[in-house]
N, C-alpha and C positions, 0 to 999 in steps of 0.2 A: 680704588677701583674694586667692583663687585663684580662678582660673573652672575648674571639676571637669569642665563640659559643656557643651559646643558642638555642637549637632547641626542641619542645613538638613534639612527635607524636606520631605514633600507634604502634610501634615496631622497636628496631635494630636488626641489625644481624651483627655477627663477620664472616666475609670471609673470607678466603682462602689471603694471600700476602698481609696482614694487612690490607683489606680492610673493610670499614666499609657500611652497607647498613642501610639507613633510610625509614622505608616504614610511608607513611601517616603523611606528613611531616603537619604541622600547622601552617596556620600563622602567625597572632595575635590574633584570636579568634577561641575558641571551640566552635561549634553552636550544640547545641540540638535542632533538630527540633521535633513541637509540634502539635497537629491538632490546627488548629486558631478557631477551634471552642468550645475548651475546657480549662480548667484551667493552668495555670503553676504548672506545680508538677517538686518539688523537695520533697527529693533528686535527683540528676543523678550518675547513676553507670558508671564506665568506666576503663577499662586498658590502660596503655599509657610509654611514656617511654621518656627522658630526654636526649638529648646530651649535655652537659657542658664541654671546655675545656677552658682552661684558659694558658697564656702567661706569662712564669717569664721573669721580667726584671733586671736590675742592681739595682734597689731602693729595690726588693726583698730581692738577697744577701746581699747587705748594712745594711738594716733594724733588720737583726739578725731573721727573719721569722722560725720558727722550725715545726707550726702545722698549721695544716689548719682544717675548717671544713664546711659543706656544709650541710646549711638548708635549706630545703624548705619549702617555707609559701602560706597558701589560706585561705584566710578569717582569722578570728581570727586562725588558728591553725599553729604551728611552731613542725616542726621534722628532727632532725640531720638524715641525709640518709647517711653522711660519714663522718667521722674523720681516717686524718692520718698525723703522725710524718714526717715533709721534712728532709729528706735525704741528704749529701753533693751532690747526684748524680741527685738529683731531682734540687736542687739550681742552675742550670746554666741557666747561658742568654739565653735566645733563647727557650729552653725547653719548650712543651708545657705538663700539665695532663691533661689528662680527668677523667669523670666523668660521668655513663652512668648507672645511677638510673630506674628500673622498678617496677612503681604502678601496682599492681592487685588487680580489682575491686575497684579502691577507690571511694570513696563517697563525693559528691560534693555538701553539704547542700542546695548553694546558689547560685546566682550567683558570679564572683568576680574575682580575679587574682591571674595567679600563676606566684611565682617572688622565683627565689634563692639567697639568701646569701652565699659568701663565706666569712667566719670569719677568720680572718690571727690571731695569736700568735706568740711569743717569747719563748724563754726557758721556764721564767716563769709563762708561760700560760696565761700572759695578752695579753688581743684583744691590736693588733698595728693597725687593722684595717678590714673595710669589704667592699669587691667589690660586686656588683651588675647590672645584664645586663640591660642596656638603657631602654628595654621594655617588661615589663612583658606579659604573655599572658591572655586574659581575659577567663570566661568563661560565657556564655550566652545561653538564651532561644530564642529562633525566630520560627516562622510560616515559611513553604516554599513560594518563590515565585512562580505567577501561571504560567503556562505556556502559548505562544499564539499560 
Protein backbone atom coordinates (compact mmCIF):
# COMPACT_ATOMS: atom_id res chain seq x y z
CA UNK A 1 0.00 0.00 0.00
CA UNK A 2 1.28 3.55 -1.00
CA UNK A 3 -0.36 6.78 0.14
CA UNK A 4 -0.91 8.50 -3.59
CA UNK A 5 -2.34 11.78 -1.54
CA UNK A 6 -1.63 13.82 1.15
CA UNK A 7 -3.16 17.14 1.13
CA UNK A 8 -3.96 19.80 4.50
CA UNK A 9 -6.16 22.51 3.66
CA UNK A 10 -9.04 24.68 4.58
CA UNK A 11 -12.09 22.65 3.35
CA UNK A 12 -13.43 19.67 1.00
CA UNK A 13 -16.36 19.53 -0.67
CA UNK A 14 -18.17 16.36 -2.23
CA UNK A 15 -19.67 17.44 -5.80
CA UNK A 16 -21.94 16.43 -7.91
CA UNK A 17 -20.32 13.09 -10.52
CA UNK A 18 -17.90 12.23 -7.79
CA UNK A 19 -16.20 15.15 -7.86
CA UNK A 20 -14.15 16.23 -5.11
CA UNK A 21 -13.33 20.07 -4.40
CA UNK A 22 -10.21 21.15 -2.30
CA UNK A 23 -10.46 24.80 -1.20
CA UNK A 24 -7.19 26.44 0.40
CA UNK A 25 -4.99 23.77 -0.61
CA UNK A 26 -1.41 23.99 1.66
CA UNK A 27 1.73 23.36 0.85
CA UNK A 28 4.30 22.25 3.18
CA UNK A 29 3.81 24.81 5.69
CA UNK A 30 0.88 26.43 7.70
CA UNK A 31 2.04 30.11 8.22
CA UNK A 32 0.32 32.15 11.07
CA UNK A 33 1.20 35.42 10.61
CA UNK A 34 1.96 37.67 13.51
CA UNK A 35 2.56 41.54 14.05
CA UNK A 36 6.85 41.44 14.11
CA UNK A 37 6.39 43.61 16.62
CA UNK A 38 4.86 41.53 19.25
CA UNK A 39 5.36 38.18 21.02
CA UNK A 40 4.76 34.58 19.62
CA UNK A 41 1.57 33.41 21.10
CA UNK A 42 0.48 30.32 20.95
CA UNK A 43 -1.76 28.54 21.06
CA UNK A 44 -3.15 28.71 17.18
CA UNK A 45 -6.87 28.01 16.56
CA UNK A 46 -7.79 26.57 13.31
CA UNK A 47 -10.17 24.33 11.11
CA UNK A 48 -8.68 22.45 8.41
CA UNK A 49 -9.28 19.21 6.66
CA UNK A 50 -7.10 16.13 5.32
CA UNK A 51 -7.10 14.43 1.97
CA UNK A 52 -5.56 10.88 2.33
CA UNK A 53 -5.76 8.31 -0.22
CA UNK A 54 -3.82 5.46 -0.50
CA UNK A 55 -3.07 2.67 -3.24
CA UNK A 56 -3.43 -1.22 -2.67
CA UNK A 57 -1.02 -3.19 -4.33
CA UNK A 58 -0.35 -7.10 -4.85
CA UNK A 59 2.02 -7.19 -1.39
CA UNK A 60 -1.44 -5.90 0.23
CA UNK A 61 -3.60 -8.93 -0.79
CA UNK A 62 -0.53 -11.31 -0.26
CA UNK A 63 0.22 -9.84 3.15
CA UNK A 64 -3.08 -11.09 4.63
CA UNK A 65 -3.92 -7.12 5.43
CA UNK A 66 -7.55 -7.10 7.22
CA UNK A 67 -7.52 -3.48 9.17
CA UNK A 68 -6.30 -0.39 8.70
CA UNK A 69 -6.12 2.54 10.91
CA UNK A 70 -5.34 6.16 10.43
CA UNK A 71 -3.57 8.37 13.05
CA UNK A 72 -2.88 11.49 13.02
CA UNK A 73 0.22 13.05 14.93
CA UNK A 74 1.31 16.82 16.02
CA UNK A 75 3.69 17.26 18.36
CA UNK A 76 3.72 14.87 21.15
CA UNK A 77 -0.23 14.05 20.53
CA UNK A 78 -1.43 10.87 18.45
CA UNK A 79 -5.38 10.37 17.65
CA UNK A 80 -6.96 7.41 15.71
CA UNK A 81 -9.35 9.58 13.21
CA UNK A 82 -10.35 6.13 11.54
CA UNK A 83 -10.27 2.53 11.95
CA UNK A 84 -11.86 0.15 9.46
CA UNK A 85 -12.12 -3.76 8.62
CA UNK A 86 -10.65 -4.47 4.65
CA UNK A 87 -13.14 -5.89 3.02
CA UNK A 88 -12.56 -8.71 0.04
CA UNK A 89 -13.77 -5.74 -2.03
CA UNK A 90 -11.55 -3.16 -0.85
CA UNK A 91 -8.33 -5.80 -1.35
CA UNK A 92 -8.01 -5.42 -5.14
CA UNK A 93 -4.99 -4.16 -6.93
CA UNK A 94 -5.42 -0.97 -8.24
CA UNK A 95 -8.09 0.16 -5.71
CA UNK A 96 -7.67 3.14 -4.21
CA UNK A 97 -9.42 4.47 -0.23
CA UNK A 98 -9.71 7.61 0.92
CA UNK A 99 -9.64 9.28 3.81
CA UNK A 100 -11.07 12.81 4.39
CA UNK A 101 -10.75 13.66 8.11
CA UNK A 102 -12.20 17.37 9.41
CA UNK A 103 -10.44 19.20 12.47
CA UNK A 104 -12.81 21.90 13.96
CA UNK A 105 -11.00 24.39 15.86
CA UNK A 106 -8.17 22.41 16.84
CA UNK A 107 -5.54 23.77 18.86
CA UNK A 108 -2.13 23.86 17.89
CA UNK A 109 0.19 24.27 21.16
CA UNK A 110 3.31 24.80 19.27
CA UNK A 111 4.91 24.98 16.42
CA UNK A 112 5.60 21.42 14.62
CA UNK A 113 4.40 18.86 12.10
CA UNK A 114 1.40 17.25 11.05
CA UNK A 115 2.27 13.65 9.59
CA UNK A 116 -0.25 10.61 9.37
CA UNK A 117 0.01 7.07 9.96
CA UNK A 118 -1.47 4.55 8.45
CA UNK A 119 -1.25 1.28 10.55
CA UNK A 120 -1.98 -1.99 8.50
CA UNK A 121 -3.07 -5.31 10.54
CA UNK A 122 -3.79 -8.94 9.90
CA UNK A 123 -6.59 -11.00 11.13
CA UNK A 124 -5.07 -10.93 14.44
CA UNK A 125 -4.71 -7.52 14.88
CA UNK A 126 -1.02 -7.35 14.76
CA UNK A 127 0.59 -4.22 12.94
CA UNK A 128 2.20 -5.95 9.68
CA UNK A 129 3.11 -2.53 9.01
CA UNK A 130 2.75 1.39 8.66
CA UNK A 131 3.02 3.83 5.64
CA UNK A 132 3.58 7.38 5.94
CA UNK A 133 3.59 10.37 3.44
CA UNK A 134 7.29 11.52 2.38
CA UNK A 135 6.41 14.96 3.85
CA UNK A 136 4.77 15.98 6.57
CA UNK A 137 3.32 19.56 6.82
CA UNK A 138 4.92 21.76 9.26
CA UNK A 139 3.26 24.37 11.19
CA UNK A 140 4.73 27.78 11.98
CA UNK A 141 4.77 31.31 13.16
CA UNK A 142 6.26 34.21 10.72
CA UNK A 143 5.93 38.02 10.36
CA UNK A 144 4.53 39.20 6.96
CA UNK A 145 6.82 40.46 4.32
CA UNK A 146 6.74 44.14 3.58
CA UNK A 147 5.55 45.28 0.72
CA UNK A 148 7.49 47.72 -1.86
Amino acid sequence: MIITDFIVCDDIRHELNHKISLMGIYEDTIVFLRDPKGPALWPKVMSFSIFLRCLIEKSDVDSGASALEVVFQYAEKSLVIASIDLKKEHLVVGNRLGFVPRFQNYSFESPGSIQVNLNIFDKNKTNIGTISPLVPVKVVEGVPSSSI
